[in-house]
Structure formats: C-alpha cells, structure tokens
C-alpha positions as CSV (number, residue, x, y, z in Angstrom):
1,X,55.2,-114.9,185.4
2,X,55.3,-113.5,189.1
3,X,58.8,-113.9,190.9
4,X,57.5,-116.4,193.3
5,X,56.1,-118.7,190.3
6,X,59.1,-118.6,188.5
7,X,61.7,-119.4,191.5
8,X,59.4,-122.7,192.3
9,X,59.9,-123.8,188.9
10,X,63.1,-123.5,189.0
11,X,64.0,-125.3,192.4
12,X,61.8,-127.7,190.5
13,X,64.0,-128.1,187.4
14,X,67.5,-128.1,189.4
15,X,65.8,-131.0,191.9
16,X,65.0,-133.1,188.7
17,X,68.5,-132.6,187.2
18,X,70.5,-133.9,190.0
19,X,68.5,-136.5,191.8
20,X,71.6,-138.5,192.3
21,X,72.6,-136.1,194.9
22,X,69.9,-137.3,197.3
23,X,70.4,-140.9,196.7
24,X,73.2,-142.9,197.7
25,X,74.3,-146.3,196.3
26,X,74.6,-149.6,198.0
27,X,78.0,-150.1,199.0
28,X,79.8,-153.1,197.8
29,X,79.1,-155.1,200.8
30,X,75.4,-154.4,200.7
31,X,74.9,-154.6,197.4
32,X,76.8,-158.7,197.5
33,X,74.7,-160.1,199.9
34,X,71.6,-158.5,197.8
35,X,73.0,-160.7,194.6
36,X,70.0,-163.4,193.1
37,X,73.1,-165.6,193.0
38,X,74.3,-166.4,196.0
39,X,73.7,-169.8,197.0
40,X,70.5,-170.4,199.2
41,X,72.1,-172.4,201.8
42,X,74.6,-170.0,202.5
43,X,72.1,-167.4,202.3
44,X,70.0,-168.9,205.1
45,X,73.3,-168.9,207.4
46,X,73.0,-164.6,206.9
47,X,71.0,-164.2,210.4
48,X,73.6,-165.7,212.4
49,X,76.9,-164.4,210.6
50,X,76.2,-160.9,210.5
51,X,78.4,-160.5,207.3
52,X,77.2,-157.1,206.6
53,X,78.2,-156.0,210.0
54,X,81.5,-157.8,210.6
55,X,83.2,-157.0,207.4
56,X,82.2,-153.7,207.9
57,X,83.8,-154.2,211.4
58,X,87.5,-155.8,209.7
59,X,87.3,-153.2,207.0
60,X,87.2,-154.8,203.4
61,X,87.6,-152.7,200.7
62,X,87.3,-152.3,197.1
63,X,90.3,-153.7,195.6
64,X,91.3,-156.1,198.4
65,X,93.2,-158.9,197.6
66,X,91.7,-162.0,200.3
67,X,92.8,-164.9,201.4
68,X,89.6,-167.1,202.6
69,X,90.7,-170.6,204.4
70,X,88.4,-173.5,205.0
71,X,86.1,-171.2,202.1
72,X,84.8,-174.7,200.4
73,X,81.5,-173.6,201.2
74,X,82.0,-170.3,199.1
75,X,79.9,-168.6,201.5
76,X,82.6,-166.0,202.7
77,X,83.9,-165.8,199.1
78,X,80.4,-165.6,197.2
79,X,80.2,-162.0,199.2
80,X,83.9,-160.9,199.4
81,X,84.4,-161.7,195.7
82,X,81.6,-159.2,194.9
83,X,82.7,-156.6,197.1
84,X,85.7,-156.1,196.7
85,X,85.0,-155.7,192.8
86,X,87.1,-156.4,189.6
87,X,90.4,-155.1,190.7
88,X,90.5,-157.0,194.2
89,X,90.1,-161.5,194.0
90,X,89.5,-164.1,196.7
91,X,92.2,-167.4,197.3
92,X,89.7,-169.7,198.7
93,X,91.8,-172.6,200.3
94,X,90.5,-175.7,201.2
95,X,92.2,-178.8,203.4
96,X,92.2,-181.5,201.0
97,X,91.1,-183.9,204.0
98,X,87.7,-181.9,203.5
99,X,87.7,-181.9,199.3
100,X,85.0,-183.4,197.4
101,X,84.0,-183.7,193.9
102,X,81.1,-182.4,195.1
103,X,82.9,-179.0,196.2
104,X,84.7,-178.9,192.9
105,X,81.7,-178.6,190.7
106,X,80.5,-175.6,193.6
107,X,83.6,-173.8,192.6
108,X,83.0,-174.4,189.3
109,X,79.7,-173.2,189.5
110,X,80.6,-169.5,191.4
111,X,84.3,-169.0,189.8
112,X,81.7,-168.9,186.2
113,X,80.0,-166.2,187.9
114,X,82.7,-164.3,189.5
115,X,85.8,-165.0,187.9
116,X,88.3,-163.2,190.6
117,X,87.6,-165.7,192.7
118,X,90.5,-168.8,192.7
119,X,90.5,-172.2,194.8
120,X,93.6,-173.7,196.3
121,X,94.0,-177.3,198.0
122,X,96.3,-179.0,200.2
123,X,96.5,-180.9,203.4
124,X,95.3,-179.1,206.2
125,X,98.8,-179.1,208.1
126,X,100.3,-177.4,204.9
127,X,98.2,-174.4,203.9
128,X,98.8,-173.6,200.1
129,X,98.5,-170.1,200.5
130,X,101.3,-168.0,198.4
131,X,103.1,-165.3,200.2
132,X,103.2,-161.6,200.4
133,X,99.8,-161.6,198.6
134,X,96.9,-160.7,200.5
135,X,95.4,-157.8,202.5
136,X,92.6,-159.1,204.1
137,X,91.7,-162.7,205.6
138,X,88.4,-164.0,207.7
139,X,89.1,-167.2,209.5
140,X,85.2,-168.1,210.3
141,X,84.7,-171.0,212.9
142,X,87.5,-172.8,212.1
143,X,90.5,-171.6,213.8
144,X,90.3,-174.1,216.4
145,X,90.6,-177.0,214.2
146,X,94.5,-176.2,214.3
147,X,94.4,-178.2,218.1
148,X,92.3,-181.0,216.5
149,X,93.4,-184.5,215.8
150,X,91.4,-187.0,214.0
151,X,92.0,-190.1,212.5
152,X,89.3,-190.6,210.7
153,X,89.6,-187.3,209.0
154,X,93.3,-188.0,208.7
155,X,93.8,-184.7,210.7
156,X,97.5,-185.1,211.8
157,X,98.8,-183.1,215.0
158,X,99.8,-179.9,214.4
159,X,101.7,-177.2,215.7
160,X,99.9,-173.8,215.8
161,X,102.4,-171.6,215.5
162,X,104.0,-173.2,212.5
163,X,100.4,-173.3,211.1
164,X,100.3,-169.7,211.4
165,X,103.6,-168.7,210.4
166,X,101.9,-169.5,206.8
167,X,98.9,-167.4,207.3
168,X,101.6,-164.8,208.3
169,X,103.7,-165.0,205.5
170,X,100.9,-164.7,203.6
171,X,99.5,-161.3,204.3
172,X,101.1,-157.8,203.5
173,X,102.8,-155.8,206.1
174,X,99.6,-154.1,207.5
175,X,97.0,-156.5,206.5
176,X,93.8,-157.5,208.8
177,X,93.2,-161.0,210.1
178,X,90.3,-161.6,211.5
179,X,89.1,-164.6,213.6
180,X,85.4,-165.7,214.3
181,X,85.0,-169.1,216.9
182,X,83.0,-170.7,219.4
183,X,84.1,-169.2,223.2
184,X,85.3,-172.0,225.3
185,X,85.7,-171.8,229.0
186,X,89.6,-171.3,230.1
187,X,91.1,-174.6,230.9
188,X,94.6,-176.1,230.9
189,X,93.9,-178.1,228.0
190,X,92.9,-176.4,224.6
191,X,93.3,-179.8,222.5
192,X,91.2,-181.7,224.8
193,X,88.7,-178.8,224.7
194,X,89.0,-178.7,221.0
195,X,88.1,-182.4,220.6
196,X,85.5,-182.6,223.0
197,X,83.4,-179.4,222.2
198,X,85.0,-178.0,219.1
199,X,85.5,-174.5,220.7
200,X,88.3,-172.4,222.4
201,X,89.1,-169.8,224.5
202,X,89.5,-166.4,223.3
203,X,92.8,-165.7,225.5
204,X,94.6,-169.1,223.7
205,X,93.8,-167.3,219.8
206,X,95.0,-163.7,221.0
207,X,98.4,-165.3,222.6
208,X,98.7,-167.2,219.7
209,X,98.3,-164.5,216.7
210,X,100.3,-162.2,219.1
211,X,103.5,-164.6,219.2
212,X,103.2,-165.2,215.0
213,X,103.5,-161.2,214.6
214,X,99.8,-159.8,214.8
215,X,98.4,-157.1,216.9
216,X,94.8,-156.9,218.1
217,X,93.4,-153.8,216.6
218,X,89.8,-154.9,217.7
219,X,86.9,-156.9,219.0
220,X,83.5,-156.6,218.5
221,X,80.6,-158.4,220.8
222,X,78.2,-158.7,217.7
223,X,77.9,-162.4,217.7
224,X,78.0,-163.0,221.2
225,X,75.2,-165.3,223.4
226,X,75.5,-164.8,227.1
227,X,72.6,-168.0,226.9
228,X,75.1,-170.2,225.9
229,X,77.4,-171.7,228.9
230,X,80.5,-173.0,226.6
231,X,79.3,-176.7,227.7
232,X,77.5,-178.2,224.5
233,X,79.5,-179.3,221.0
234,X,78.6,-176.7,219.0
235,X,77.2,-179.2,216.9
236,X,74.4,-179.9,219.2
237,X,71.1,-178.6,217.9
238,X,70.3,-177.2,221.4
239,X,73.2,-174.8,220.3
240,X,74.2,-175.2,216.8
241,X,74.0,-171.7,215.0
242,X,73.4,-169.5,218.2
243,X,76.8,-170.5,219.8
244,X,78.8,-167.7,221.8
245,X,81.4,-166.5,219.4
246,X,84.3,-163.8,219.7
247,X,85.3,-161.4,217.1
248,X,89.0,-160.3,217.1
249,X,90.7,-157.9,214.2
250,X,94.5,-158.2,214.1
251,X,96.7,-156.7,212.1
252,X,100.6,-157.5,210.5
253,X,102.6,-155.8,212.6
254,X,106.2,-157.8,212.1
C-alpha cells in the first residue's frame, strides 16, 4: 500500500473512533425545554420568557437546590427540575389564596415525572419556604404582588421587607435571586401603581432587595419593549405577553 493510501485510512479509522470529540451535548438547560413532556401551555409562553437565555444569564447549575415561588404553573419548575438533574430539586411554593384542586392534580402529574421536584403552600403573606436551603431562586412576574391588596383574593397588606426577610433566610450565603417584572414608570406611589397596572418600577425592587441583604450582580435587557409606555394593565391584550420587563441578578451578600 503506498504511504499516502495508508495515512488516509488511517485518519479515517481514528475520525470514526472518536466521533464524540466533534460533537457536543445539549446542556441541561437546552436539553429541558427540548423534553416531549413539558406541558403545552407553558410551552407556548417559551417566545416571550426566554428561559434558555435568562437562566443561562442567573447561572443554574447542575446540582442546584431552587426555591421557585408563585411556581403553581410548573412552568419554571418543569425546566429547572430537569436541569439541574438528580442531585439538585425544585421547592415550588404556592400562596394558598391562589391553590386549586386543579393545581394539585398538575403537581401530581409533573412530581410523577420528575420526582425532585416538591410543592409547598401557605398564605401569601407567610411564604413556607425552609431556611438555609437553596442556591438559586427566579421570582417571574410576580414580585410586585408583595404591594397588592385585594379583598377578593383575600390578599392582606403586607410589608415588603418582612416578606423578603423569608426569601432571605431562605437562600445560602452566596446564592442568586433573580427578579423578572413589568417596568412601571417612577411615581410616589408603588401600591397604587401596583393595583392599578400590576407593574413596578425597577429602582423600588433594587432598593428593596438591597436593604433585605442582596447585591445586584446583574441586569440583562433581554426581555425589554421600548413599544410599550408602562400605561396599560399588563393584562390588557394590547400588551399582555410583550410587556416591558427588567431582569436583575442579586446575590446573598449578608
């Protein structure tokens, strides 16, 4: 065989033994929101949520432990759960003003599938969320609901920063919070603002996460809409799903 012949063959031979060099897997995030499992409503709400990108963004891991409030649409937790594998689990808490049979057979339904993942309930002005536990939360769109008061919900007053002396409790020294919600226009009000348009501003959060012993370690502009003016409830289907929202990453710092 002439030199030439014999060296193609075997570049050949040592590219078909180790084809795995050239290919590399899915990571964990990827490869959850790829799962035939996932619930197809919470599948449709992929374009606007960016979940590939913005937990890329906070930085979950393999192995996390998270804490996911207001989860009782197991959106967040169908994905973490998956990605963070066998050796990490997902606390989903729920308000109890918001329970439902109906949620409970959901959890059923995922916690069959992916067994690290555990619900918790309790009013909303008492988070059941144990301490010293967790290394990663997402607070999605909901955040502002700690101004709201509603009657009809049976959503007493509350006091943010003893609502969020739980959430910090909760996390490990070092852990990531991060916090997704509608922009709001600065005003003098947040409550009102709240109530009205279910939104608030960005500069209220940061103050408020600084004072309970977080430090913002990052933003991201991802999900923001400069073609929304911060004037429509974000419930209104001139708005609903493309609203302006602010990404901030903080982290335990005391």
């Amino acid at each position: 065989m002439k030199k030439s012949a014999y060296l193609a063959v075997v570049l050949a031979l040592t590219a078909a033994s180790v084809p795995a060099l050239a290919a590399k897997p899915a990571d964990g995030i990827t490869a959850a929101l790829a799962s035939p499992d996932r619930g197809a409503d919470n599948v449709k709400l992929d374009e606007s949520r960016k979940p590939a990108e913005l937990l890329k963004f906070l930085g979950l891991r393999p192995g996390m432990r998270v804490a996911d409030p207001f989860g009782g649409n197991f959106y967040w937790a169908e994905i973490t759960g998956r990605a963070v594998g066998p050796t990490g689990h997902v606390t989903v808490w729920e308000p109890q003003q918001f329970y439902s049979q109906k949620m409970y057979d959901a959890y059923q339904a995922v916690q069959a599938k992916q067994p690290n993942v555990w619900m918790r309930v309790s009013p909303f002005e008492a988070p059941d969320i144990p301490a010293g536990k967790y290394d990663f939360m997402l607070i999605n769109l909901d955040y502002h609901d700690v101004y709201w008061q509603n009657d009809k919900y049976k959503i007493v007053r509350m006091d943010p920063a003893e609502w969020l002396k739980t959430i910090n409790a909760a996390m490990k020294p070092g852990a990531i919070v991060g916090v997704v919600d509608h922009v709001a226009n600065a005003s003098d009000d947040t409550r009102a603002t709240v109530d009205k348009l279910h939104r608030i501003d960005p500069e209220v959060v940061k103050h408020d996460f600084e004072q309970a012993g977080f430090k913002l370690v990052g933003t991201s502009s991802m999900l923001r809409n400069p073609n929304d003016d911060h004037s429509l409830l974000v419930f209104d289907p001139q708005i609903r799903g493309k609203t302006d929202r602010f990404i901030y990453k903080f982290k335990k710092v005391r």
